[in-house]
Structure formats: C-alpha cells, structure tokens
Z-matrix of the N, CA and C atoms (Angstrom, degrees):
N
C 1 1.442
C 2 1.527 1 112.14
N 3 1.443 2 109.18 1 -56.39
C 4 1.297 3 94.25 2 155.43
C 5 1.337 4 159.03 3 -31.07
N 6 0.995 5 119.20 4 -34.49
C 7 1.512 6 147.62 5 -174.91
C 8 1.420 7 97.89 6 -74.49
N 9 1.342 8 99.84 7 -86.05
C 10 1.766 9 130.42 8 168.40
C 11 1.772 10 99.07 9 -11.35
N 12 1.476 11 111.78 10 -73.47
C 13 1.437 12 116.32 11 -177.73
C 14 1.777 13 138.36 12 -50.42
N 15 1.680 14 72.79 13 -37.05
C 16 1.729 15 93.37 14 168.19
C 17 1.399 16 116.43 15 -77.39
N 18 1.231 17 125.02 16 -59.99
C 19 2.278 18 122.41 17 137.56
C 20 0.969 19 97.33 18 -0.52
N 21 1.549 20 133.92 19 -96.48
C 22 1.053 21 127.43 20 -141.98
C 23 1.314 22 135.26 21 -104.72
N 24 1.779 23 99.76 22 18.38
C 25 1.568 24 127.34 23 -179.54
C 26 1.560 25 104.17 24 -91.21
N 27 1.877 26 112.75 25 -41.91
C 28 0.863 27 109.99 26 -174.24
C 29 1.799 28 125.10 27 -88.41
N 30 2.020 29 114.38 28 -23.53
C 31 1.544 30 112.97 29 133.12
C 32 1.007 31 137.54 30 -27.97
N 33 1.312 32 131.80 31 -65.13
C 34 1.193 33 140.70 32 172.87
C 35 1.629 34 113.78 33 -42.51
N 36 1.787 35 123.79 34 -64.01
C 37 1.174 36 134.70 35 155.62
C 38 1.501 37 110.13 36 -12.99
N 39 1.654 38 94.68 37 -74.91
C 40 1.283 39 91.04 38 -161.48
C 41 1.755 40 128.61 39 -65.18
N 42 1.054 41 90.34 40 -21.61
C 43 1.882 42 116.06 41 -171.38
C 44 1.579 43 81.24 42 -76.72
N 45 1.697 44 139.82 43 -80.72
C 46 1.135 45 134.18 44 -160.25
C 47 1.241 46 129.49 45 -41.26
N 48 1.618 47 108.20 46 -39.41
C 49 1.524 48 133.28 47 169.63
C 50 1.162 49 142.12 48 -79.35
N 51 1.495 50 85.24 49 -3.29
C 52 1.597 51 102.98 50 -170.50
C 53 2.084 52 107.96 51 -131.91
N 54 0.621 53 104.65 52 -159.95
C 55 1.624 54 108.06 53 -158.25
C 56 1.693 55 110.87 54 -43.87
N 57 1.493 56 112.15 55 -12.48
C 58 1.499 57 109.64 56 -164.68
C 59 1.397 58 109.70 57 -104.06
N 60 1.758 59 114.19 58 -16.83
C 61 1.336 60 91.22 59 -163.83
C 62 1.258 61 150.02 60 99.86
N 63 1.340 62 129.68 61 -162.21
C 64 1.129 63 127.93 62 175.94
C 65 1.838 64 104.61 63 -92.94
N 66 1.418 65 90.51 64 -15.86
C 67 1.834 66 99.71 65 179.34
C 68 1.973 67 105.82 66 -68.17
N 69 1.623 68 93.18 67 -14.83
C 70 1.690 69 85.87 68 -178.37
C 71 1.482 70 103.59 69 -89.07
N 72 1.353 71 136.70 70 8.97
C 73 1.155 72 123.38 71 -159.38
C 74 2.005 73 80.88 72 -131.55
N 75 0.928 74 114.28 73 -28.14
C 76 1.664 75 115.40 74 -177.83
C 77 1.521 76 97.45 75 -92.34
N 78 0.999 77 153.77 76 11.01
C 79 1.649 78 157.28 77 -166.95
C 80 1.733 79 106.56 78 -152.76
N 81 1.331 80 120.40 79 -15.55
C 82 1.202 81 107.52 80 169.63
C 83 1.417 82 99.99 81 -129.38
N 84 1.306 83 144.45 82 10.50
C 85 1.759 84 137.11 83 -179.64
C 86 1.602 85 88.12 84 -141.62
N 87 1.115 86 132.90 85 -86.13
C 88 1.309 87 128.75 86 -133.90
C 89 1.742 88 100.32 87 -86.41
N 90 0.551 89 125.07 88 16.96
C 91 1.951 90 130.14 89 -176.61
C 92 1.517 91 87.30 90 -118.37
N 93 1.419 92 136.93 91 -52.26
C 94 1.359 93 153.89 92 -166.37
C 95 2.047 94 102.13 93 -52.40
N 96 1.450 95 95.26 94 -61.25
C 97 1.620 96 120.65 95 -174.19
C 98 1.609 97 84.21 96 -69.18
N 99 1.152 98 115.35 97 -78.83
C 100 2.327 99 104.59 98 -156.44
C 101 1.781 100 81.87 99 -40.61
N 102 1.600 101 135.94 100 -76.10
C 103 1.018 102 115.97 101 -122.38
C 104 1.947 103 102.81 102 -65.76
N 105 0.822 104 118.21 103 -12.56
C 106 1.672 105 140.78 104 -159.30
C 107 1.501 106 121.93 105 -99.78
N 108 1.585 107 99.21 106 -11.70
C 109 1.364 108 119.87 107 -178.03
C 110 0.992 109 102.79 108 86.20
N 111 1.530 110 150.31 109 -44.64
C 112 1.478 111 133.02 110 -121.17
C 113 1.211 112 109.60 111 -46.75
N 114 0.839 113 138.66 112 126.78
C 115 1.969 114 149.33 113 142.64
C 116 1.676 115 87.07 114 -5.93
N 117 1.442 116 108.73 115 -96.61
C 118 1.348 117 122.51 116 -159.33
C 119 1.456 118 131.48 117 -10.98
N 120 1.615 119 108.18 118 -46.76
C 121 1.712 120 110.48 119 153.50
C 122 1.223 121 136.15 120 -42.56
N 123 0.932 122 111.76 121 -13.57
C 124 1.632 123 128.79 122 170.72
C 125 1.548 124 116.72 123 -114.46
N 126 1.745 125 101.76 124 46.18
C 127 1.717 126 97.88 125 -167.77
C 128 1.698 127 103.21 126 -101.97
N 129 1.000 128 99.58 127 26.30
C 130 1.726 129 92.53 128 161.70
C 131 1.591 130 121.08 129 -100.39
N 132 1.154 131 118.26 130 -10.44
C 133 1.098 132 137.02 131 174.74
C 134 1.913 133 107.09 132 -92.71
N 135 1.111 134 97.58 133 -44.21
C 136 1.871 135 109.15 134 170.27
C 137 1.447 136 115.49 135 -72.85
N 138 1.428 137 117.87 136 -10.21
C 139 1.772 138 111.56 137 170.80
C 140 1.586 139 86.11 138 -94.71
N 141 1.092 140 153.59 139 -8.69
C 142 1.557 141 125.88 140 -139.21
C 143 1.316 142 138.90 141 83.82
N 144 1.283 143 124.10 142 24.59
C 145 1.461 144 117.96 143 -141.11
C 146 1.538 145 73.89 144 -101.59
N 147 1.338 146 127.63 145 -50.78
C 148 1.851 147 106.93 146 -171.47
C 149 1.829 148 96.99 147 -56.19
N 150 0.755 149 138.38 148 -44.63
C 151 1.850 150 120.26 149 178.73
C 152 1.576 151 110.91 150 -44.65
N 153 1.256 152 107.48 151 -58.31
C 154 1.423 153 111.61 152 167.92
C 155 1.184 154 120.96 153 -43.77
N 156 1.321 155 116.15 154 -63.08
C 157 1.813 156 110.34 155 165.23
C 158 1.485 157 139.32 156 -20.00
N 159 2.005 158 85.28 157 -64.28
C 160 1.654 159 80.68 158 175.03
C 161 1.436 160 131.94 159 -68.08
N 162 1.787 161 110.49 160 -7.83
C 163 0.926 162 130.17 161 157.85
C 164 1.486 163 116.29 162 -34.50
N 165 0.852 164 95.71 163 -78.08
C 166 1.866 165 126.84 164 -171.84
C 167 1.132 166 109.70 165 -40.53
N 168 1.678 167 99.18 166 -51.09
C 169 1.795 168 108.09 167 -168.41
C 170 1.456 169 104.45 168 -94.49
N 171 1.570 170 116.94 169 8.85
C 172 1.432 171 106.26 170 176.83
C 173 1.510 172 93.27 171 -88.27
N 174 1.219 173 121.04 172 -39.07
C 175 1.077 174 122.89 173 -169.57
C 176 1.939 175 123.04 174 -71.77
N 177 1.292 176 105.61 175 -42.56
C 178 1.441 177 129.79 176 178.28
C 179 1.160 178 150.88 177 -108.29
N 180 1.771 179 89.49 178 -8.81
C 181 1.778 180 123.78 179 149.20
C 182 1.511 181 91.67 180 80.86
N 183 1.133 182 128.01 181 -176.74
C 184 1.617 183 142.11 182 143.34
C 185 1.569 184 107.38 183 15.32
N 186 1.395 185 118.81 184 -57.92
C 187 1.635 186 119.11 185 -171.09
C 188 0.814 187 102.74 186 -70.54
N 189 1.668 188 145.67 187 10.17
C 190 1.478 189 129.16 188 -155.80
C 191 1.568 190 93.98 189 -93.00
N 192 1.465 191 108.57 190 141.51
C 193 1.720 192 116.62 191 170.85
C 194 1.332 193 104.53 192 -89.77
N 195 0.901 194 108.68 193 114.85
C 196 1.675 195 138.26 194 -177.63
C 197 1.321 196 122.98 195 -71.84
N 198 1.302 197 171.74 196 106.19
C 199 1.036 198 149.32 197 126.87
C 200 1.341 199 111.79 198 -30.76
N 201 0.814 200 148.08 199 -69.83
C 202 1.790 201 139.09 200 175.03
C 203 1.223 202 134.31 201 -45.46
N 204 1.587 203 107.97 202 -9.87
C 205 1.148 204 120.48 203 -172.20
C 206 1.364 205 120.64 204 -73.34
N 207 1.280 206 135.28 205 169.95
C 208 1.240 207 151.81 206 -155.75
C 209 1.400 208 119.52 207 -60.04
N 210 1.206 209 102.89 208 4.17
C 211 1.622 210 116.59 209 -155.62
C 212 1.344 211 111.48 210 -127.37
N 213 2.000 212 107.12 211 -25.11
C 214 1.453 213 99.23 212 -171.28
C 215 1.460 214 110.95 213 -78.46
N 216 1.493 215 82.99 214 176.51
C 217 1.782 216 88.08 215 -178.02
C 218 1.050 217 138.66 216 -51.40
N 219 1.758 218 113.60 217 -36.03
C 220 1.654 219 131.86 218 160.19
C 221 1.644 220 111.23 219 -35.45
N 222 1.346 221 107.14 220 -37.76
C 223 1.743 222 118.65 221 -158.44
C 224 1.383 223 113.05 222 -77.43
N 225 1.789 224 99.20 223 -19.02
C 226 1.477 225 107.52 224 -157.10
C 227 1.680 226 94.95 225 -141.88
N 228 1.309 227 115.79 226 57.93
C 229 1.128 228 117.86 227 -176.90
C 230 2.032 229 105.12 228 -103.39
N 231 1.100 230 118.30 229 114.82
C 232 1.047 231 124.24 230 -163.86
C 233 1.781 232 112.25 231 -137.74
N 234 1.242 233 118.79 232 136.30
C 235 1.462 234 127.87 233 -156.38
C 236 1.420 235 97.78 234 -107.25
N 237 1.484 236 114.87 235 50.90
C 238 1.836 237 138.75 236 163.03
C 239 1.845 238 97.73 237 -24.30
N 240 1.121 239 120.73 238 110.09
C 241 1.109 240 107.63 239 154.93
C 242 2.141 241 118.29 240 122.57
N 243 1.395 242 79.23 241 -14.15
C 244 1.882 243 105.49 242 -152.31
C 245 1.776 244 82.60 243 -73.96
C-alpha cells in the first residue's frame, strides 16, 4: 500500500502542478473513482458535511456556506472531455 500511494501521490503532483491542472487530478483520480464506483468521490457527504449544514443553516438561515450546497464539487461533477 505504501508504495502504491507514493505512485500515485507523486502522479497526481506532478500532472496537477504541472501543465494539466486540475484536469490532471479530474482525468487521472476523479473520472477513475465515478467510473469504478468508489464510495469515496462522494466524501463530503461521508464526513458529515450535510449534519454540519443544518447546523449552519440553523444557525445562519439562507447565508449559511454549505458544503452540500449547490455549488460543491460533488454537485458539479462532470466527465469534461469524455
């Protein structure tokens, strides 16, 4: 596992940091996870972040900044390019 992680800690790096972007991290991880199922792409919902929400918005109504909200990345996950 180790090994494996460090592979693909330091791909990712380099692809993100280097000419591709965020397209190296959406073309080599997150296109990888939807097609494969993994759970994990959908880990804003797997930490809790909607509990937190209603938190937020119990407290701050409408203005509350959301992680779940309409905007995050989960919401707007799109296979650019496919």
């Amino acid at each position: 596992m180790y090994h494996t992680a460090a592979l693909s800690t330091d791909n990712l790096a380099k692809e993100y940091f280097g000419d591709q972007g965020m397209l190296g991290y959406v073309a080599g991880v997150q296109r990888k996870e939807i097609r494969q199922g993994i759970a994990c792409v959908k880990h804003q919902n797997m930490a809790g972040s909607d509990m937190w929400d209603d938190h937020k918005e119990y407290f701050s109504g409408e203005a509350a900044l959301k992680a779940a909200g309409k905007d995050n990345t989960e919401s707007v996950l799109i296979l650019v390019g496919d």
